[in-house]
N, C-alpha and C positions, 0 to 999 in steps of 0.2 A: 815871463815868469819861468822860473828854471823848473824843470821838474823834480819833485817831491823821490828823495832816498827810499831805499827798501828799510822793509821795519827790521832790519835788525842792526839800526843805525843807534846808537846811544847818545845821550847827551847828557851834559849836568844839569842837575837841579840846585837850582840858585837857592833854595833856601832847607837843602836838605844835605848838599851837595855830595848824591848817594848817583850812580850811574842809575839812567832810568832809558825805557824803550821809546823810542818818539813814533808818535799814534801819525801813520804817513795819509795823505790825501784828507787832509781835515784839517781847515782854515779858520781860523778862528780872529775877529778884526771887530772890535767896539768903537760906537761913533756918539758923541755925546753933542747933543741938540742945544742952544742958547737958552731953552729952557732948564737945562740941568738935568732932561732925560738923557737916560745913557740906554743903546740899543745896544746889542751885541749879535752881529752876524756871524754865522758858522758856515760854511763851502766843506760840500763833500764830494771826494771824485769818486766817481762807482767806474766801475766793478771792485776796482782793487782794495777801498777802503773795507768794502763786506770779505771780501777773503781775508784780511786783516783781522777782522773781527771772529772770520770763521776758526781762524788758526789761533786765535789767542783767547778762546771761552772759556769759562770756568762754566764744569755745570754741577748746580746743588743738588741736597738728597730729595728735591721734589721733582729733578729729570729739567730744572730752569735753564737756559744758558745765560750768564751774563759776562759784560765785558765794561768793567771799572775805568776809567778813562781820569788823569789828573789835570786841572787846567792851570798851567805855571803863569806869570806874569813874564810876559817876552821883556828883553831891553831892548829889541830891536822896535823900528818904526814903524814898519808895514805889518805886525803881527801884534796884537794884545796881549794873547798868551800863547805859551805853546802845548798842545798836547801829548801826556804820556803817559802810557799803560801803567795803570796801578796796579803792580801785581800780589800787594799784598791780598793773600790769603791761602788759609787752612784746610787742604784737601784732606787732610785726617782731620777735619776739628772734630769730628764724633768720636771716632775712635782717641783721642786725645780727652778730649770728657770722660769716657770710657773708663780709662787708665785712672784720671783723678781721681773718679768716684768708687771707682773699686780700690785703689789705696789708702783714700776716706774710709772705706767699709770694715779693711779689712785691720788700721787702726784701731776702729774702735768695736770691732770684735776682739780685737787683743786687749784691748781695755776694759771690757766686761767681762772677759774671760778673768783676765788677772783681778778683777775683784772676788766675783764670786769662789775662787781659789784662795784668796786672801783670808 
């Protein structure tokens, strides 16, 4: 097996087809039984995959660390799907609330105002 690229390898997303991070040391390969169960095995190489994880956290306002993970449908044979860092998300989302609700406010202080003027 070849060894697994550094993360700052991109690849397309077949059904997004937006550039996305491919999550390295993390295998992912489903085997579907004649009963019609489908298992789905995951293979992960340590160390590298947790330093992966350590460089790409997002951490919320409760001090969380997380790390969003995509699982794409491979077209290759040997791989199910392939893994990639979802990196959607909102490091200001509060501060972005913030903004909304005080432009809400400050609307409709202008709004009561210009009545009671009225």
């Amino acid at each position: 097996m070849a060894k697994a690229k550094k993360a700052t390898k991109t690849v397309e997303a077949e059904t997004t087809k937006a550039q996305s991070t491919l999550v390295p040391n993390l295998f992912i390969n489903d085997h579907t039984f004649k009963t019609g169960t489908t298992v789905i095995n995951i293979g992960i190489k340590l160390p590298d995959f947790i330093d992966f994880l350590q460089n790409n956290k997002r951490v919320d306002k409760n001090g969380s660390s997380w790390v969003n993970i995509k699982f794409i449908p491979s077209s290759k044979e040997n791989r199910s799907h392939v893994p990639v860092l979802d990196e959607y998300w909102h490091k200001d989302a509060q501060s972005l609330a913030d903004d909304v609700f005080s432009e809400d406010f400050e609307k409709e202080s202008r709004a009561v105002k210009n009545k009671v003027t009225a």
